[in-house]
N, C-alpha and C positions, 0 to 999 in steps of 0.2 A: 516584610519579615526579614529580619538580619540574617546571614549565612547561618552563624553560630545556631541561632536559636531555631531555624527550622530545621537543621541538621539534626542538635539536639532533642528537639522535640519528637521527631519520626523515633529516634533510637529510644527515648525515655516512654512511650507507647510499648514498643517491643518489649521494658520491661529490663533495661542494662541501665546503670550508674554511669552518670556521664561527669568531668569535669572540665574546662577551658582549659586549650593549649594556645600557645602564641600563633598567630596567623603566620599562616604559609610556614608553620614552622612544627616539629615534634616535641619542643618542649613546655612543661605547663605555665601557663599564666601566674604570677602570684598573687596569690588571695588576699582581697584587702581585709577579710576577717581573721586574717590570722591561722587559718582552719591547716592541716595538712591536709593533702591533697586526694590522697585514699581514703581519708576520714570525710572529706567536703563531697564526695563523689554522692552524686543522689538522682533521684526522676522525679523532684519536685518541680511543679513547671514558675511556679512563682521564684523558686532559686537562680532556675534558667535563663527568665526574662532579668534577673538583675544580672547576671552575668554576658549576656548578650545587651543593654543597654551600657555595660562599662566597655566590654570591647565586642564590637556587633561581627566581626571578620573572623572572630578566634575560633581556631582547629579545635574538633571535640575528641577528649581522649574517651575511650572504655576502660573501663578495670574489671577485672573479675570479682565477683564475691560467691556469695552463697547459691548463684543458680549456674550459673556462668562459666568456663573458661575458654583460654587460645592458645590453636598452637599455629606458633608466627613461623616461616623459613625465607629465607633472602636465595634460597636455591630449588624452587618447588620441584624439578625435575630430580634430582637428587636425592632430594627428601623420597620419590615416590619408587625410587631404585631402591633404595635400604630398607622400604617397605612392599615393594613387589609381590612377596612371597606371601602376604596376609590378604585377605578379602578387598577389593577396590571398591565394596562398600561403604567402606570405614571415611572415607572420606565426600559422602554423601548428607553435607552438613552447607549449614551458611559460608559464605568465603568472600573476603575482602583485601580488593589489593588495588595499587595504583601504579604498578609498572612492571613491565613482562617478569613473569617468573620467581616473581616477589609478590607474596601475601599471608594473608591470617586466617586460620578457620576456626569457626565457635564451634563450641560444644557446650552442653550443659555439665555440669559438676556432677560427681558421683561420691562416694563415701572413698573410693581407690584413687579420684582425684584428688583428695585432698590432703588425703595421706601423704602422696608423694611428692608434693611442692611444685616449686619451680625447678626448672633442668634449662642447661644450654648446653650443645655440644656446637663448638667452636673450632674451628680448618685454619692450619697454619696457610697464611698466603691466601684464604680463601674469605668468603663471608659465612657469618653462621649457617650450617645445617638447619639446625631450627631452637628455637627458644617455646619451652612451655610455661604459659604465664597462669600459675592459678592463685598466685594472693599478692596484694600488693604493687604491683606492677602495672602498665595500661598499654593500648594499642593506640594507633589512630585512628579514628571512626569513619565509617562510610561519610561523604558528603564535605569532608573535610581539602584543603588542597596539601600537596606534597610540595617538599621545595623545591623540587625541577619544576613546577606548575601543572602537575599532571592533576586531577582529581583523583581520591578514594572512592572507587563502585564496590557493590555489594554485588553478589549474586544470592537473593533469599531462595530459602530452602526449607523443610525443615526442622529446627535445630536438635539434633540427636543427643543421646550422652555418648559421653568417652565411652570408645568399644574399650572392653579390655584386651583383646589381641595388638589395639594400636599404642596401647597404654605402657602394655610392656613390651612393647617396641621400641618405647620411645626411650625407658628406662635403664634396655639393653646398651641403646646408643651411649645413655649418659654415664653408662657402667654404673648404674644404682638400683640399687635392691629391688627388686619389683614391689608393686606396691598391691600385698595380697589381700584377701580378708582376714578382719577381724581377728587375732589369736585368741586364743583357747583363753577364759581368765586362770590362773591358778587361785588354788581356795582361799588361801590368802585376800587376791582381789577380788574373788566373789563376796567373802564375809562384808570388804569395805565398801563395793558399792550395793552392796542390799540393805546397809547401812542407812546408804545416801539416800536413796531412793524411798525408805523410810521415810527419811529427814526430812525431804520432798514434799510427802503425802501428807506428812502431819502440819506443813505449813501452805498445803493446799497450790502448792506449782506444779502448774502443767508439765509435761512432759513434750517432747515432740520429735523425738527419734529416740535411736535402741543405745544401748551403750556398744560406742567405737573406739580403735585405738589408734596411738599412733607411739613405738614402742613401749614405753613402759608407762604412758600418760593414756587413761581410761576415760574420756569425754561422755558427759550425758546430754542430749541438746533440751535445752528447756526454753518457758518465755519469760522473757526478761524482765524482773521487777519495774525496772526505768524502759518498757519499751516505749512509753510516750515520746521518749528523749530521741531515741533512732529516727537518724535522715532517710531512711528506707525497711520498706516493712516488708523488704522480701526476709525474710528469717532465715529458713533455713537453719545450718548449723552455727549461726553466728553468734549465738550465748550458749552457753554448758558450763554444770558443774562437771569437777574434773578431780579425778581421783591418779595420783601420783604413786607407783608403786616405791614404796620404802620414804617418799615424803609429803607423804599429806593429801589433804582435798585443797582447793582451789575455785574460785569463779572466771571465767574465761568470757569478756562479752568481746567484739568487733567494731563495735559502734560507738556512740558516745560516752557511753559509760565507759571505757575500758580501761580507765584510772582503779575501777572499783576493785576489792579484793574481797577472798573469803569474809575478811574481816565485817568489810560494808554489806558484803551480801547477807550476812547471817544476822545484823542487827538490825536491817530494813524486814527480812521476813518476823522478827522476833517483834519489830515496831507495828507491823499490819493486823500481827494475832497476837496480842500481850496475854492471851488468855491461856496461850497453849506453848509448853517447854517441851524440849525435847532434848532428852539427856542421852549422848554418847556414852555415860560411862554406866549408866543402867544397863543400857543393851550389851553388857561384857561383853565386848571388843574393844582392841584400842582405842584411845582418844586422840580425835584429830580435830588440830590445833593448826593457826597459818603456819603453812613449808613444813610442818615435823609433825610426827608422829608419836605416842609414849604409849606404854602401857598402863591396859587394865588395870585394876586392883587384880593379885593371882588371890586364888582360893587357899586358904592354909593347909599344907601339906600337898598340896596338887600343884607339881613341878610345870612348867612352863614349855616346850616342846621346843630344845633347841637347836633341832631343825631348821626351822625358822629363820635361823640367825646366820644359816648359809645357802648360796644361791644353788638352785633345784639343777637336775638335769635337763630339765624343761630350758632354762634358763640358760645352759650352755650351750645346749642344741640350736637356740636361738639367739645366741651373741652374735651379733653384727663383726664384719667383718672389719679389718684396720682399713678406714677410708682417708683421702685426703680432698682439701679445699685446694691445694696447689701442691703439684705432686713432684714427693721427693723431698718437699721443703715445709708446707704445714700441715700436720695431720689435725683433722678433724677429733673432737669432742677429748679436748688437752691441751696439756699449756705449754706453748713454746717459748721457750726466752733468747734474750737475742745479747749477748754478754760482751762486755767489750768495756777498754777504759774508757776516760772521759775524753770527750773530742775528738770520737777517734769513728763517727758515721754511723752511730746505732741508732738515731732517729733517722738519718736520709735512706738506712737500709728498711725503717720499718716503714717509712711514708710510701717506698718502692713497693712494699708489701699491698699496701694501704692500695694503689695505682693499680696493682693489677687486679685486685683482689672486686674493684667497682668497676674495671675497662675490659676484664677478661683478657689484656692482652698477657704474654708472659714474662713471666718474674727474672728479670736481668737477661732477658732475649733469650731464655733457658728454660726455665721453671715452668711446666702450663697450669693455667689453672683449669682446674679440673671443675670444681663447681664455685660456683660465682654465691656470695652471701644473699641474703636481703639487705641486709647494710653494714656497713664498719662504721664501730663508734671509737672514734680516737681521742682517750680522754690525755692531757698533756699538760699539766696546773705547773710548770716549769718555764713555760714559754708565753711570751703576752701574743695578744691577740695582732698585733701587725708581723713581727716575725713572719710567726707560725704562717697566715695568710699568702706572706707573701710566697713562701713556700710550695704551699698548694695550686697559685698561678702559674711557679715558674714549670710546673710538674707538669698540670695541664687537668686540675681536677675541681676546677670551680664550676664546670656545668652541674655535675655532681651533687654538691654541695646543697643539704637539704633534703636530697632524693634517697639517694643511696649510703650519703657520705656526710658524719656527724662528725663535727668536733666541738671541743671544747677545753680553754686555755687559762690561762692565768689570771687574763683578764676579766673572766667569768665572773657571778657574783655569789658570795657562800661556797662550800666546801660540798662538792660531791664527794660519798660514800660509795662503796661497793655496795654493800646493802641498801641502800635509799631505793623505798618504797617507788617512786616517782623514775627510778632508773632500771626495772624492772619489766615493764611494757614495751621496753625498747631489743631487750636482749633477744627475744627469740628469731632466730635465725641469723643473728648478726654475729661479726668478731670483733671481740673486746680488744684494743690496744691500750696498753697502759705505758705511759712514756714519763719520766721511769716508776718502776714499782715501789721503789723509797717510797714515795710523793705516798702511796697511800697503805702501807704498812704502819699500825698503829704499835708503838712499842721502839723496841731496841732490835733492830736484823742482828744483830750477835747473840739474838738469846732463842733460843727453839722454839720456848711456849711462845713468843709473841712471834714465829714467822710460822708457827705450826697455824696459830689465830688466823694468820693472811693467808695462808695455803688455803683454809676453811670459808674465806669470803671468795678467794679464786674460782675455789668449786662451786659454791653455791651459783656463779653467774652461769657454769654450765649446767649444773642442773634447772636453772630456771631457763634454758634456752637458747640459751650462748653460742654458737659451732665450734667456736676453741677463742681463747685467749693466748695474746700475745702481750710478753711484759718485756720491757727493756728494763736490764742492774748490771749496775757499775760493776768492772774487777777491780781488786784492790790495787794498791801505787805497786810497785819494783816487781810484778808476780815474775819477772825472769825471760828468759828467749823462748818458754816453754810456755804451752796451752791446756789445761786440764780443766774439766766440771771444777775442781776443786778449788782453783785460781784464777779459774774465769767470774766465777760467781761468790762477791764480796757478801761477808755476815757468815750466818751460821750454816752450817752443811747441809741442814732442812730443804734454803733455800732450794739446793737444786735436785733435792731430793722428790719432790712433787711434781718435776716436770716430764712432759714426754720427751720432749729436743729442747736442746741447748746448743743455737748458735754462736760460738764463741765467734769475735771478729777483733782484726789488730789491723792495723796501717802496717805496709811492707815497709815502709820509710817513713820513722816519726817525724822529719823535720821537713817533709812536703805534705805537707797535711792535703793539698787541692790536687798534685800529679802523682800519689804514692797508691797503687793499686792496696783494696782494702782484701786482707787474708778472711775465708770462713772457711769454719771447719766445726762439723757438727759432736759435738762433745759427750753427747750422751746418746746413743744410738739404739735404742731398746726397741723400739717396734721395724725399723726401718734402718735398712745401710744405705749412709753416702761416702763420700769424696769430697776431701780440700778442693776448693777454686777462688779466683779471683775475680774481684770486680774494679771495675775504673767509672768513674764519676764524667759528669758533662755537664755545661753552665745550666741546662734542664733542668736538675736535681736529679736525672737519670741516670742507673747505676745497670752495668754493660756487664755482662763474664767475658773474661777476658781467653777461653779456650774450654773446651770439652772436659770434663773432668773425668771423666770416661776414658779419654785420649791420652790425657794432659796431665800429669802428677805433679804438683804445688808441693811447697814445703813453706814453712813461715820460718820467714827471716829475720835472723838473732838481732838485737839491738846493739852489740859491743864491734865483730869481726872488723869488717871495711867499711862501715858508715861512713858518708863523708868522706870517700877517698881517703881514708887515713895512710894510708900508706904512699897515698901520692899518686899511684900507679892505675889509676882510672882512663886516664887519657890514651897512656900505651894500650891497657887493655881493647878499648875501644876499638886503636888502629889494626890491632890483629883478629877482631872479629870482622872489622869491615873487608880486610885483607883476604879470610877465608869464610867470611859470611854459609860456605856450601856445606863446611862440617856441621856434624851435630854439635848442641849445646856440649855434651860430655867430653866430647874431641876437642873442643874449643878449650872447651876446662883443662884440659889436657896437654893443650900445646902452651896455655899461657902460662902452664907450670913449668915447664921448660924453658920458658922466659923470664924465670922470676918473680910471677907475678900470677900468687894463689887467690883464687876467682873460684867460686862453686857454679857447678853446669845450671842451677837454678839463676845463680846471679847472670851467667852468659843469655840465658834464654828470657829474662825480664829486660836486660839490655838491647837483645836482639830484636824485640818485641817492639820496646823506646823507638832505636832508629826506622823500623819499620814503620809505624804509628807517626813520627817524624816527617818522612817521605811519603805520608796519605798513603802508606801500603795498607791492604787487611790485612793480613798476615802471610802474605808473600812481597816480595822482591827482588828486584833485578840486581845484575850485577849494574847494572848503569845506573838505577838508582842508589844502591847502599855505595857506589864510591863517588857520588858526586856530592 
């Protein structure tokens, strides 16, 4: 028997979805079927022996699904300090690792598991604290080898569910909202899901849990019209209809079906019983329709309760709090734009985005990301498919690529929509980048209704899922030595009227477009304050701050003053800051007035910075070096 397939087979017994990872190695095999790799994951054993006769050596991954999860740490000791305080029971489960102080413990899923996703909390200088993997994601399985050549051992045990004491522990750490029971429905969703659950009954589907939530999306677990279709009959909650507060019902399957939508759902049960209708708008309540909602017929002269038509106290009591995916720079469930002229780094600053946002490391050696997506889809119909590529090599995100990290270019085939049906199943939990947002604004950006139209398709991707979008638009030609919402972002005022941030960005020096440190400075500040800073560029595609913005006061520098030594007087200046190098930038500004030769304390301290960065300094130097 090949490694793979007895590895796998022991695990697919226990009852875990297994699929091929490269031998001796953590990442997965590609599947000659084409399948994605969370979708391909299964305990069939006849899958197994074809996958162990193509490659007999390959590492078996786990994924979590519906019975399942793990919480991974690369620091086990560490991880059991920041939970000290809670019962040492809690970690009286299965556990799997292949080198000191490093492993994974299962746990079964619970309705709080699934609620709260995945979490990483991430140590500058350190290795992660712990990663909770419950969708989407995989481990490496017992039986498997590690790249030092160590083996994965298991320790079985019991497999428990998630305590909830460790649960929001875990969530404490990630700074996210605990993940409670079920809220209270408001009448509102009670009316709509006793609706469904009608709906249900008269087309004779099972049921197979209660109705759960996960904010304002009300799930029913049911069995799946196509369950023949499913590679794994573990169920669980892996199909539900799904009730949307303020948009709609929905079908939600995990498996193969999960192309299907209300639409298919509702004409397949209508196909199985042609004998029996079931009218939404009999049962006066509203009618729901795919993504929207409408009303009733009202009764003549019986007013409508408009109420209704603003959100409860219930609702503000329970508004989530302002969260971010990368903190200080993208907030969560909103649309950031990244503003800037043409060629002037708002795709290398969003790919930078893009880098951290699938590596968790942080955004311009500054920024941390605070929660990491399920995936960034980087749509970019501007750029053919070798560029863009090459791009992502030099950056260092082609392992990536497929897993966590979608793109798609020019070179594509047909015209991706924001609405396309088929780009829907992708969004949930992911961040949209749109490179730039022209490319899919239908209409004239000078005219309101048609940027008011794309504001509406913007939102629709978070309401179906999205974590936040990010759009890159052009500013218009000559906006001046000045930086506004309002001359950063070219077309109509709408434009940046639907955003939450707006990073405006300019080159400090147009005519170095490769050595000219690039300005941001966030334009629309509504949920969150920041600070001006700078970034500088490296053959990588890696984009650096160039000083604390905390510390560090930036200004954006005008295009007309001293550009290009116009006055001549660059090279004096030079010799008198290397002369007194010790003064501050202001002093320096100050004595070269005295010289004749007017210099702003900002332009001394970009200079100063040059000869430094020059002489391999970080941001100190000797006297020995700045006059040699």
């Amino acid at each position: 028997m090949s490694l793979f397939l007895e590895s796998a087979s022991l695990l697919a017994e226990r009852g875990f979805r297994v699929f091929p990872l490269i031998p001796k190695s953590k990442r997965p095999l590609k599947l000659s079927d084409g399948f994605d790799h969370f979708d391909a994951a299964t305990t069939d054993a006849d899958q197994l022996r074809v996958w162990a006769d193509a490659e007999p050596n390959a590492n078996v991954a786990l994924s979590p699904d519906e019975n399942f999860c793990f919480l991974e740490t690369d620091d086990d000791a560490a991880l059991k300090i920041a939970c000290a305080d809670i019962p040492p029971e809690v970690w009286d489960t299965a556990r799997v690792g292949a080198r000191d102080n490093r492993c994974y413990y299962i746990f079964r899923q619970t309705m709080r598991t699934r609620r709260a996703g995945n979490m990483t909390v991430s140590r500058e200088g350190q290795e992660n604290l712990f990663e909770f993997k419950q969708h989407r994601v995989y481990c490496t399985g017992p039986g498997s080898i590690h790249p030092c050549g160590k083996p994965y051992l298991a320790t079985w045990r019991p497999i428990s569910a998630m305590p909830d004491v460790l649960l929001n522990r875990l969530c404490d750490l990630a700074g996210a909202p605990k993940a409670g029971a079920a809220q209270k429905m408001s009448e509102e969703t009670q009316r709509h899901t006793e609706l469904l659950d009608r709906f249900l009954d008269t087309y004779e589907v099972s049921t197979t849990g209660d109705w759960f939530n996960k904010g304002k999306q009300w799930y029913r677990p049911i069995e799946c019209p196509w369950a023949d279709e499913h590679e794994n009959k573990n169920e669980g909650t892996s199909t539900c209809v799904v009730y949307t507060e303020g948009g709609g019902y929905g079908f939600d399957c995990k498996h193969r079906c999960s192309t299907k939508r209300w639409k298919e759902f509702h004409a397949e049960l209508e196909l199985r019983l042609p004998n029996r209708r079931f009218s939404f708008v009999n049962d006066a309540v509203p009618v729901a329709t795919i993504g929207q909602v409408t009303s009733a017929p009202q009764t003549p002269g019986v007013p409508a309760d408009w109420r209704s038509l603003f959100h409860s106290k219930e609702d503000a009591l329970n508004a989530p709090p302002i969260t971010f995916l990368i903190d200080g720079f993208l907030q969560r469930e909103g649309v950031t734009a990244i503003a800037g002229p043409v060629r002037e780094r708002k795709s290398l600053i969003a790919l930078n985005v893009a880098h951290a946002l699938v590596t968790g490391e942080k955004l311009f050696d500054h920024f941390a990301v605070v929660k990491k997506p399920e995936r960034v889809l980087y749509l970019c119909p501007e750029v053919s498919l070798g560029p863009f590529t090459d791009r992502l090599k030099k950056i260092g995100l082609m392992d990536y690529v497929g897993k966590t990290l979608f793109y798609r270019t020019l070179s594509a085939d047909g015209t991706l929509k924001l609405d396309a049906e088929e780009l829907k199943p992708a969004l949930p939990g992911s961040v949209v980048i749109l490179d730039t947002a022209i490319r899919f604004l239908e209409g004239d950006e000078n005219s309101s209704k048609d940027v008011r139209a794309f504001a509406d398709g913007i939102f629709a991707l978070l309401r179906d899922g999205a974590e936040s979008v990010v759009m890159l638009h052009h500013s218009p030609k000559d906006s001046g030595d000045t930086m506004t919402l309002e001359n950063a972002m070219r077309g109509s005022g709408d434009m940046g009227a639907f955003l939450a941030c707006c990073w405006g960005t300019r080159l400090q020096d147009a005519t170095k477009p490769y050595e000219s440190p690039s300005y941001l400075e966030n334009l629309k500040q509504r949920d969150f304050e920041s600070k001006p800073f700078e970034v500088t560029g490296s053959p990588d595609c890696r984009l650096h701050i160039v000083a604390d913005p905390e510390t560090c006061a930036v200004t954006l520098q005008g295009r007309k003053g001293f550009k290009g030594n116009k006055d001549g007087k660059d090279e004096a200046a030079t010799a008198l800051i290397k002369a007194n190098h010790l003064l501050s930038a202001v002093k320096l500004s100050k004595l070269l007035e005295e010289h004749d030769i007017k210099r702003s304390s900002e332009w001394v301290r970009r200079r100063k910075f040059e000869m430094e960065k020059a002489n391999g300094g970080n941001g100190s130097i000797t006297t020995r070096q700045i006059q040699t």
